[in-house]
Each structure stands twice: as structure tokens, then as C-alpha cells.
C-alpha positions as CSV (number, residue, x, y, z in Angstrom):
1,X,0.0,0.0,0.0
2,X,1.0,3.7,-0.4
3,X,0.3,6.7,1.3
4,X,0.0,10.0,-0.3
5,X,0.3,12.6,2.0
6,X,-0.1,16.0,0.3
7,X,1.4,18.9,3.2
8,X,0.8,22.5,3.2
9,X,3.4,24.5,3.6
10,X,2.0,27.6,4.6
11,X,0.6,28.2,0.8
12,X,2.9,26.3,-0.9
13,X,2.4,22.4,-1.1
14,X,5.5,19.4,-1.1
15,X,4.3,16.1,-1.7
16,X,5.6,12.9,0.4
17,X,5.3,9.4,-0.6
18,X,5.1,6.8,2.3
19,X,5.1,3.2,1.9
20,X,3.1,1.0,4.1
21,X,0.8,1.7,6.9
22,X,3.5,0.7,9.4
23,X,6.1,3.4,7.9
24,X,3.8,5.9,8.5
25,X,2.9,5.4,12.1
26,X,6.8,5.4,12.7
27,X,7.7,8.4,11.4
28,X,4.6,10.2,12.9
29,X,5.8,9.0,15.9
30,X,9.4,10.2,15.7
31,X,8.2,13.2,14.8
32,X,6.1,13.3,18.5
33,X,9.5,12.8,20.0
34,X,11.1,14.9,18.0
35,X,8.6,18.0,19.0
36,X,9.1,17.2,22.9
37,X,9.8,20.3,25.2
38,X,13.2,21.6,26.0
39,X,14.2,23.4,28.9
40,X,12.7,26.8,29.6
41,X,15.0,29.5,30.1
42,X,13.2,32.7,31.6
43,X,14.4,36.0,30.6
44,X,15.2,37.9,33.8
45,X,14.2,41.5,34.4
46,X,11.7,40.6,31.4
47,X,9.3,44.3,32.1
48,X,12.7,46.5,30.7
49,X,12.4,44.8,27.0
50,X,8.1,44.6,26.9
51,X,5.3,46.8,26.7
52,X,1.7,47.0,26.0
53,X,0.3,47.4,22.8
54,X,-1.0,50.5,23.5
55,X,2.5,51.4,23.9
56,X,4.4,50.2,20.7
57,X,6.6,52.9,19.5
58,X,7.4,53.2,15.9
59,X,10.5,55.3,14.6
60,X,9.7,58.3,12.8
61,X,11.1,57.8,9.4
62,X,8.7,54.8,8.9
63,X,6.4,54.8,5.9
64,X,4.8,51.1,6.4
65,X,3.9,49.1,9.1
66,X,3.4,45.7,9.0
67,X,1.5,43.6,11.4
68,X,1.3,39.5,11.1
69,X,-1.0,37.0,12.7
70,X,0.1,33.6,13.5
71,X,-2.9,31.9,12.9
72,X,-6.1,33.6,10.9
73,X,-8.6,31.7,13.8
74,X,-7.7,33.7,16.9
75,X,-10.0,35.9,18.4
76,X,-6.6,38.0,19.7
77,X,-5.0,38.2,16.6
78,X,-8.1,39.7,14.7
79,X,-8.5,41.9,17.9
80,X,-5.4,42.9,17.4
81,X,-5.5,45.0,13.9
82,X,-8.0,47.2,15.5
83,X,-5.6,47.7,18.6
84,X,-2.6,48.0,16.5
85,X,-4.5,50.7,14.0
86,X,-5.8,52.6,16.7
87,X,-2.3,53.5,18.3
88,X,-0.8,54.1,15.4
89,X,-4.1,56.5,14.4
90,X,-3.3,58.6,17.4
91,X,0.3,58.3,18.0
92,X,2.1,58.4,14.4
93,X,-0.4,59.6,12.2
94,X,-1.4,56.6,10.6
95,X,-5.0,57.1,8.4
96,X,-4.8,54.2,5.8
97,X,-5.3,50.5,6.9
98,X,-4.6,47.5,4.3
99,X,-6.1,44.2,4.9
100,X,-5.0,40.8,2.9
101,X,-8.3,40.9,1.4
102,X,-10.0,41.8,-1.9
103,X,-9.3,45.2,-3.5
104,X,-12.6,45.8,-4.5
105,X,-14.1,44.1,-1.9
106,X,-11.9,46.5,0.2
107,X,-13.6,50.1,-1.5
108,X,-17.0,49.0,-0.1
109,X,-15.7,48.5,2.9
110,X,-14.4,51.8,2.1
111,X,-17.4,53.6,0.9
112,X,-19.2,52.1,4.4
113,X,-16.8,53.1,7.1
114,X,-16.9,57.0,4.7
115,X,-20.6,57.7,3.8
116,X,-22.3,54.7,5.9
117,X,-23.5,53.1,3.2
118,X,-24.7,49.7,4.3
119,X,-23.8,47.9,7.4
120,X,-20.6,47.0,8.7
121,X,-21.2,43.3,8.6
122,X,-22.2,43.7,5.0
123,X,-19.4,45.6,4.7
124,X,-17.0,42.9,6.0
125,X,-19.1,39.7,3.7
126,X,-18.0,41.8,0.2
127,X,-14.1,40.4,0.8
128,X,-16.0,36.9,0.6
129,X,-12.9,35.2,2.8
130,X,-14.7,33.3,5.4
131,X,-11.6,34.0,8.0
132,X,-13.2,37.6,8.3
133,X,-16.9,36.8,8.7
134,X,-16.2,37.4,12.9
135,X,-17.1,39.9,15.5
136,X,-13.6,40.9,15.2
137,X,-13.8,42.3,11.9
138,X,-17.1,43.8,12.0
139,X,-15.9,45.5,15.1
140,X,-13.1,46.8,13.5
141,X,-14.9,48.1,10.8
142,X,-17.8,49.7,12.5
143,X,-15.2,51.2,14.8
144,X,-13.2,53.2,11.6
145,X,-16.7,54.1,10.4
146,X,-17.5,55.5,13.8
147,X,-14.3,57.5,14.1
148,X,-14.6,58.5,10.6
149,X,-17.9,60.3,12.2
150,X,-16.2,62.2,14.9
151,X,-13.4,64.0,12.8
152,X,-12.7,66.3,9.7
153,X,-12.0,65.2,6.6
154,X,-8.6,65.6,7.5
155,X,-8.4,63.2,9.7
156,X,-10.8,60.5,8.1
157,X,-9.1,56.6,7.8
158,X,-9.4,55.0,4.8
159,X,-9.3,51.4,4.3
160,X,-7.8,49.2,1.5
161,X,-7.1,45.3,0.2
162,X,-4.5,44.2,-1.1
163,X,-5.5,41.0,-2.3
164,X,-6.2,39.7,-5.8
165,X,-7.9,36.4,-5.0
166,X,-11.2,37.7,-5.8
167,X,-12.8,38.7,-9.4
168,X,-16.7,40.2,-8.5
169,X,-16.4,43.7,-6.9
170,X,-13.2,44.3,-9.1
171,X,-15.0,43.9,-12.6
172,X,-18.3,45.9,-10.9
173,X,-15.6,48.6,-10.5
174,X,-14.5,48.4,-14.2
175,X,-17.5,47.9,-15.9
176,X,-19.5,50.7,-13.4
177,X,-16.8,53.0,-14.7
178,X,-17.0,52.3,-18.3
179,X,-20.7,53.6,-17.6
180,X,-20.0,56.9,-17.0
181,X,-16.8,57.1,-19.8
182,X,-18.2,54.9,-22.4
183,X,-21.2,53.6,-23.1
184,X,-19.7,51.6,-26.1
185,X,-16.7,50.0,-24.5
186,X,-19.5,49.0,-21.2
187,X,-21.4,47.0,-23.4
188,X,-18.7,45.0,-25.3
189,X,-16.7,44.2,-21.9
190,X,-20.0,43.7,-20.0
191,X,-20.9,41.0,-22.4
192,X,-17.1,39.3,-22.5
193,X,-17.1,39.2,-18.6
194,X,-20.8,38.5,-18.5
195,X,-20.0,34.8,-17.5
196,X,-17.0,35.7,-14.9
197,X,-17.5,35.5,-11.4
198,X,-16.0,34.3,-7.8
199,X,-17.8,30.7,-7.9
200,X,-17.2,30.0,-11.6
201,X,-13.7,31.0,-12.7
202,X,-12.5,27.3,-11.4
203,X,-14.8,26.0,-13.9
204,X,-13.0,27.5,-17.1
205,X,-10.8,26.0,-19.7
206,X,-6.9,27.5,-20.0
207,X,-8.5,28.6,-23.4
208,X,-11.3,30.8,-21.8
209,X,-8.6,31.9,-19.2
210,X,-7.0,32.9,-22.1
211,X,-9.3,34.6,-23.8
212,X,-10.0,36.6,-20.4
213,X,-6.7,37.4,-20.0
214,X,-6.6,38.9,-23.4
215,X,-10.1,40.8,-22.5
216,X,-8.7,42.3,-19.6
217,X,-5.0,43.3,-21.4
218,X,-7.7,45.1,-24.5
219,X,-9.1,47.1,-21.3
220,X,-6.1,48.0,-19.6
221,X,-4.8,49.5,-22.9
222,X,-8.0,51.1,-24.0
223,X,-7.8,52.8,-20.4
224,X,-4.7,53.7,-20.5
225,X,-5.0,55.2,-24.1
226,X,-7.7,57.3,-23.0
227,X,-6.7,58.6,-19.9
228,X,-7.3,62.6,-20.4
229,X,-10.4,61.9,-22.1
230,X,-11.7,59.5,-19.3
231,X,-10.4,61.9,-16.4
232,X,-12.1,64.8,-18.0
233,X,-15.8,62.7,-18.0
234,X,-15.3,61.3,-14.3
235,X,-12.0,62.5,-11.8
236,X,-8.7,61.4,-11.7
237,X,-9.5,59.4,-8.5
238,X,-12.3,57.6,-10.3
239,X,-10.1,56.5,-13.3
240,X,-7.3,55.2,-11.2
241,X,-9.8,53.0,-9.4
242,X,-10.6,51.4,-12.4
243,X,-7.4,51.3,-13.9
244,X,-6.2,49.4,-11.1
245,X,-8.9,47.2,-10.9
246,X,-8.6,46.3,-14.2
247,X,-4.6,45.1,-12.7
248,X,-6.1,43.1,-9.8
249,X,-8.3,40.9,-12.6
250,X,-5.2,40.0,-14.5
251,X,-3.1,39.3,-11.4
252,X,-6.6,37.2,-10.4
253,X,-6.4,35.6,-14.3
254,X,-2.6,35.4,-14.1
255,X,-3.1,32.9,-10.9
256,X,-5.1,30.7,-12.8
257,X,-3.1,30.2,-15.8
258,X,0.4,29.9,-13.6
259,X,-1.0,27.6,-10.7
260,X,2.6,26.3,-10.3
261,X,3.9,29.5,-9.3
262,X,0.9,30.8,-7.2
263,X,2.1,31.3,-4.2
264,X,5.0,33.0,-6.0
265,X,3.1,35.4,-7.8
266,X,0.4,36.2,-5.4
267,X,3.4,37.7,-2.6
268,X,4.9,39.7,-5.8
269,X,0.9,41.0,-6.9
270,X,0.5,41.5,-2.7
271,X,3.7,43.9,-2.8
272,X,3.1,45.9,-5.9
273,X,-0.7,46.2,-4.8
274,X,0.2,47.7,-1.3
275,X,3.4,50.2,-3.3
276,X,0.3,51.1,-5.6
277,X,-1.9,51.9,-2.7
278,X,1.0,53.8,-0.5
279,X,1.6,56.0,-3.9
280,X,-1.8,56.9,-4.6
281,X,-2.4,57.8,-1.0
282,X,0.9,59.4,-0.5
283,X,0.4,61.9,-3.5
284,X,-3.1,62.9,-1.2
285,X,-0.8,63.7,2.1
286,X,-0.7,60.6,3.8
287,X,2.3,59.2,3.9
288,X,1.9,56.1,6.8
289,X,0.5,52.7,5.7
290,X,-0.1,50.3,7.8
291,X,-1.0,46.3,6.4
292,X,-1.8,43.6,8.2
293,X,-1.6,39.6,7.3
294,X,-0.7,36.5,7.9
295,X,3.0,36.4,9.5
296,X,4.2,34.6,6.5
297,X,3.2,37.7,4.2
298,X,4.9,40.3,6.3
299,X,8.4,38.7,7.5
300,X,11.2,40.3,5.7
301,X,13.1,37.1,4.6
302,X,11.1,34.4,2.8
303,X,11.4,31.9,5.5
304,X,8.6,29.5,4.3
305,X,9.8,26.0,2.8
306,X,7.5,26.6,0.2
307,X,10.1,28.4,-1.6
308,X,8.6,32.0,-2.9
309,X,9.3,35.2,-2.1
310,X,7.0,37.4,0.6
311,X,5.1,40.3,0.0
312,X,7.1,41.7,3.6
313,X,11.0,40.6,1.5
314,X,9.6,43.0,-1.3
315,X,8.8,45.6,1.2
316,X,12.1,45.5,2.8
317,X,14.0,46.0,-1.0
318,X,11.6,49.0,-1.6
319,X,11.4,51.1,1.6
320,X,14.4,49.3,3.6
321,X,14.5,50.8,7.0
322,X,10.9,52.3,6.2
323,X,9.6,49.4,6.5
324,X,8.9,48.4,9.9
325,X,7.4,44.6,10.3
326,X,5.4,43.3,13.8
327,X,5.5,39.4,13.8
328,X,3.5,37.7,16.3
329,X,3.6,34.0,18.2
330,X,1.4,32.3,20.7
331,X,2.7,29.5,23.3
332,X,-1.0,27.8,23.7
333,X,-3.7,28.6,21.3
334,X,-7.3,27.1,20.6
335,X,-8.2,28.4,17.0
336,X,-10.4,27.5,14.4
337,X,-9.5,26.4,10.4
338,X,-10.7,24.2,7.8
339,X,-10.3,20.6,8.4
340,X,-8.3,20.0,5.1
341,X,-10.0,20.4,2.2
342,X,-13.9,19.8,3.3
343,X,-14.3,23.7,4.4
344,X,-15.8,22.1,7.5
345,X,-14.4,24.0,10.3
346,X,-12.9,22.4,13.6
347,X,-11.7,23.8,17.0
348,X,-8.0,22.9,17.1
349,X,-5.5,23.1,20.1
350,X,-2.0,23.7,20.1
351,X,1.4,24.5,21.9
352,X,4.2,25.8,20.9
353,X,7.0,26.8,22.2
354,X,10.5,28.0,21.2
355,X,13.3,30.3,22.8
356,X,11.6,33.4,22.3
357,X,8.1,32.5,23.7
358,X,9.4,30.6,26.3
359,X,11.8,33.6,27.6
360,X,8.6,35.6,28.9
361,X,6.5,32.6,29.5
362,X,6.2,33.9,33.1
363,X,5.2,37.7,32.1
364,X,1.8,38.6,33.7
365,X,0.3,40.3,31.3
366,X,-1.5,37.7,28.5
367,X,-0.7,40.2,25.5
368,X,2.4,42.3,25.1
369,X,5.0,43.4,22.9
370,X,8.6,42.5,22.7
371,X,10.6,45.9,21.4
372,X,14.0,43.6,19.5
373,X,16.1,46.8,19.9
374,X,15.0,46.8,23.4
375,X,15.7,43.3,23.2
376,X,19.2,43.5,21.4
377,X,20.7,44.8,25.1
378,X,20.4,42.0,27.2
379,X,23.3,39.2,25.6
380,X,20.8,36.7,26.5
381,X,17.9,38.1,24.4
382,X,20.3,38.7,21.6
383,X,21.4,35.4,21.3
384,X,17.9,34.2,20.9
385,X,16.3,36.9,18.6
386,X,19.7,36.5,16.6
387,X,19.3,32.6,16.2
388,X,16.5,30.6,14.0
389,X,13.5,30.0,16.2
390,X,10.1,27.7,15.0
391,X,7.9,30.9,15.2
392,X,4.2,30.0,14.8
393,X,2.3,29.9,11.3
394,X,-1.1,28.4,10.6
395,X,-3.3,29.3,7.7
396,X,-7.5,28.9,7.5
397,X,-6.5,24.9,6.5
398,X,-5.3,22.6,9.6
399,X,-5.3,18.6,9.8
400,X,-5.3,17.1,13.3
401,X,-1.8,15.0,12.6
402,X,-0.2,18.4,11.6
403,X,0.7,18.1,15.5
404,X,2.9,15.5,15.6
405,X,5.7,17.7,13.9
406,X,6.1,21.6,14.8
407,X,7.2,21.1,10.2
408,X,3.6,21.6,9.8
409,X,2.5,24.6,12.1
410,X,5.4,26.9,12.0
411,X,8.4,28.7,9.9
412,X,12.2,28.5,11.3
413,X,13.3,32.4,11.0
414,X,15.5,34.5,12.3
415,X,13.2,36.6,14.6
416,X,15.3,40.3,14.3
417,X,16.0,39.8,10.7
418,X,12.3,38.7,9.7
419,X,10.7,41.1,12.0
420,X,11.2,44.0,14.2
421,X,9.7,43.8,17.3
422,X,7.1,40.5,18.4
423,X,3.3,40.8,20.4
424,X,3.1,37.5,22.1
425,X,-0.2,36.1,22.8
426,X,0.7,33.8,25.9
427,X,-3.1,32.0,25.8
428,X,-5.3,32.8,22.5
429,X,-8.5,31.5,22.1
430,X,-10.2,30.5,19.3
431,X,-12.7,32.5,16.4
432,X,-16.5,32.0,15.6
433,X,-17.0,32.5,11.5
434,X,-20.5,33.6,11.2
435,X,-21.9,31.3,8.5
């Protein structure tokens, strides 16, 4: 008999081959010894090198701020982008937020938390990601729409994706523009997409991806060939919307016909999609982004097995020391994923522990924030931050035997080269989607 045993790698796969029942059981079980606990070793005077959250300090030549979650099914870790946004709303001036989510999904959300329109749960169902269907993010977003309320126009937030994953509110946004700019070219892209959608690209031949693809290039070139025309009729805003929309369904159509080099491409479409966004909303005064996603997205050094570059590695070649990157890691967490591929969702527990966790394991305070240049003074903590650590990463697909090796649940990195400071969640407890 042989056993095929197809492993995620964060969002990469490698495929294993095991022979015989018998073989499998044995390496599962080495791998269970293999994950045991090693000693502790408690950081001493820990309070000199944490803070709260409320209290993270960002330098002031920053530009973008990254913030990773180690698992999308913690209730902390969603919490968390609101507590993150908010500090950097009222302490460094912060007024965009980008989510890994759907661009166009992301502008309703937009046009909610600016002009109300809507709810904020309705809001929250355009990204159509099931990981974001929580309290947490309808919080989050009813909370910018709120604050939005209380201040000028100066001070407004605006909120972004920077996802591609997603086809629906994108074309709405090209063909809704074509509307106003030309009637003519509406009708003959309307009836070329007319079939496209979220549920039924899987469905098409490499030939109709093709032909798409080709659709899409024929409406990024008519755009762009008629941009003084098309600004005149609607606002230079309105055309850059759809111009860029028009991107994000290529990248979308581009994933499809390059499935071997998804995970690849998606990081690269993730970095020049956030560059686009900090452009467009530095040229109207605001020059801080900050972008949240999972931890394997915002580390600076491409740590995952799967082999492809991260969106945070691009980031770090653009802006360098601009860029300023908050990893996060858990040492016991009850969070919900997909069981595999069956989009049933479980309650999973897990430990995990590694030299960095383990160093404040005895810090009061559940949530805090490890500062690494506060860090980088005490010999001990430098030799830990300075040395590969297991640091926690689970995606929105989890299998029960993913626990017998930490190979399955997290990414060996270099914590002060992928990141620049750490919030560690000491007990996180686990999401409810809202179905």
C-alpha cells in the first residue's frame, strides 16, 4: 500500500510518498518525540524589554507598518488589527489600513466606514474570505466608520485590500466605470465578462482563461490610451480606481493560468498592490501605511519551505528601513480552520514553544510586545532573537496529525532579521465565522 500525503506549507504544497501503513505510524511517531519540550530559560528583568500594545513605539522615518497573525482563527490576533490601527491612528499619524483581502471588496468596505452606506457586517461579507466573517472584523470596521464620524475630513481613515484572489467587486468597478466614460466600450466588456465570477472561474478551460486574460489586457490598454479623455468625464480618483482594478483581474487571471507559481506570484501581486496603494495615498498627504496579514506575508526574509518570495521581503528592498514589520507567536492557542479540504471547520489546540516565547513565558500580562532593539541589550535576548526559532504559522487549512511535527504549524526564521519587534499572545483563544 501507499500513502499519499499532500502537506501545506503555509501556501505552498511538497508532496511525500510513504510506503506501508506501518512506515507511516513510525515516522509520525518520531516526529512526536522529536517535537518534545526543551528546557525553559526565563528571561530575567523581562518588564525592561516589553510593553503594552497601546504602547508600541514606531520610529519616525517609517512609511509602512506591517502587522502578522500567526494563525487567521484567533480571536486575539483579529483583535489585534484594531488595537494595532488605533495606536498608530493617534500616536504616528497613521490614516490608511490595508487588509489581505480583496481590493474591490476592500472600497465598499471603504465607501461604508466613509458615507455609511450599508452595514458594517455587509461591509466585512464583500471580501468573501470566510476567515473575516467574525465579531472581530465587524468590530473593527464599525469602529473606523465610527471615528470617521467624529473628525474632519482631514483626519478620516481609509481602508484598502490588497488581495487579488477575488474577481466580482473588481469587474463591478470596471465595468460601473465604463458607464460613466463609455457607453460603447461597457457594453462589449460587459458581455465578454458577462460569465465571470468568484464561484465560476474554477470552472473554465486554460482557453477561456486565455481569452479573459486577453479581455482584460484590451481594457487596460483602451484605459490607458484614453486617460485625459476618461479623467475629463469622471475625476482622476475615479479613473485610477478602475485602472487598477482592471490590474487586480489580471493578477486574479494570471493565478489561474500559472498555478505552479501561485504562491509566487500572489506575494509579488501582494507587494506591488500595497506600493500602488501607498503612492496613490501618499500623493493625497498621507504618507503612513499600515498592512496587516498573515506572518508569513509580512516577514522580511522568505522563510517558508515553500520556496517563494514574501510580500514583507519585497517591502524590505523597496522602503528598507521604512519598513517596519510586527511578527506575532502564541505558546498555547485554541483556534479555528478548515479541516483539510472539506471547508468544515474544527476547533484545534495547540502549543508551541520556542526560545523566544518561552523567555517571557512567566510575564503577567497575556498580551504584550517584545521591542527587538530593546531586546538587542540584554546578551541573553540577543542570542535568541539573533538565532533561527520555530515561530508560529497556521493558515485557514489545519489537519489534526499536523501536531505530531512543529514542520507543519510553523516557519524556522531569524526573529530580528524577519521582523522588528514580536506581540506574544501567551493563551489565544479560538474564532466564531459567522456562516
Amino acid at each position: 500500500m501507499v500513502v499519499f500525503l499532500k502537506i501545506r506549507v503555509f501556501e505552498g504544497y511538497k508532496m511525500v510518498f510513504l510506503k506501508k501503513d506501518s512506515l507511516l505510524l513510525t515516522i509520525i511517531s518520531l516526529f512526536v518525540l522529536l517535537a518534545g519540550c526543551g528546557s525553559v530559560k526565563v528571561v530575567e528583568e523581562e518588564d525592561q524589554y516589553i510593553s503594552a500594545v497601546k504602547q508600541i513605539d514606531i520610529p519616525d522615518d517609517v512609511k509602512i507598518i506591517g502587522l502578522g497573525e500567526a494563525t487567521h482563527g484567533n480571536i486575539e490576533f483579529q483583535e489585534l488589527k484594531r488595537d494595532v490601527f488605533e495606536v498608530l491612528v493617534k500616536n504616528e499619524g497613521v490614516r490608511v489600513f490595508v487588509l489581505e483581502g480583496d481590493f474591490g471588496g476592500g472600497q465598499r468596505i471603504n465607501q461604508f466606514i466613509l458615507n455609511g452606506n450599508g452595514t458594517a457586517e455587509e461591509a466585512v461579507n464583500t471580501l468573501d474570505y470566510s476567515i473575516y466573517k467574525t465579531e472581530q472584523m465587524i468590530d473593527l470596521v464599525q469602529w473606523m466608520h465610527d471615528y470617521n464620524d467624529s473628525v474632519s475630513e482631514d483626519d478620516k481613515v481609509y481602508f484598502y485590500g490588497n488581495d487579488m484572489q477575488r474577481y466580482d467587486y473588481s469587474k463591478k468597478g470596471v465595468l460601473d466605470y465604463y458607464k460613466v466614460v463609455n457607453a460603447d466600450e461597457f457594453k462589449k466588456h460587459a458581455l465578454h465578462l458577462k460569465h465571470i465570477s468568484n464561484d465560476k472561474m474554477r470552472e473554465l478551460t486554460t482557453e477561456q482563461l486565455n481569452e479573459i486574460d486577453e479581455t482584460i489586457e484590451k481594457i487596460i490598454l483602451d484605459l490607458q490610451s484614453n486617460e485625459l479623455t476618461y479623467v475629463k468625464q469622471s475625476s482622476a480618483d475615479a479613473y485610477a480606481f478602475a485602472l487598477q482594478n482592471a490590474k487586480n483581474m489580471k493578477q486574479r487571471t494570471q493565478l489561474f493560468l500559472n498555478e505552479g507559481d501561485y504562491t509566487k506570484l500572489r506575494d509579488q501581486y501582494l507587494a506591488d498592490n500595497l506600493q500602488w496603494i501607498a503612492e496613490f495615498e501618499a500623493a493625497r498627504g498621507h504618507d503612513k501605511i499600515f498592512v496587516t496579514g498573515h506572518n508569513g506575508h509580512i516577514e522580511k526574509t522568505s522563510a517558508s519551505l515553500a520556496g517563494y518570495k514574501s510580500m514583507g521581503h519585497y517591502l524590505d528592498e523597496v522602503y528598507g528601513e521604512e519598513y517596519f514589520a510586527i511578527g506575532t507567536d502564541f505558546i498555547s492557542s485554541e483556534f479555528q480552520a478548515k479541516k483539510g479540504d472539506s471547508g468544515e471547520r474544527k476547533i484545534y489546540k495547540l502549543e508551541n514553544h520556542n526560545d523566544l516565547v518561552d523567555a517571557f513565558s512567566e510575564v503577567e500580562s497575556n498580551i504584550f510586545y517584545v521591542n527587538f532593539e530593546k531586546a538587542s541589550t540584554s546578551d541573553e535576548l540577543m542570542d535568541i532573537i539573533t538565532s533561527e526559532q520555530k515561530m508560529s504559522n497556521i493558515g485557514d487549512d489545519f489537519r489534526t496529525w499536523y501536531k505530531f511535527s512543529k514542520v507543519f504549524y510553523t516557519i524556522k526564521m531569524t526573529p530580528s532579521e524577519a521582523y522588528d519587534g514580536i506581540i506574544i499572545v501567551k493563551e489565544a483563544t479560538a474564532i466564531n465565522v459567522i456562516e
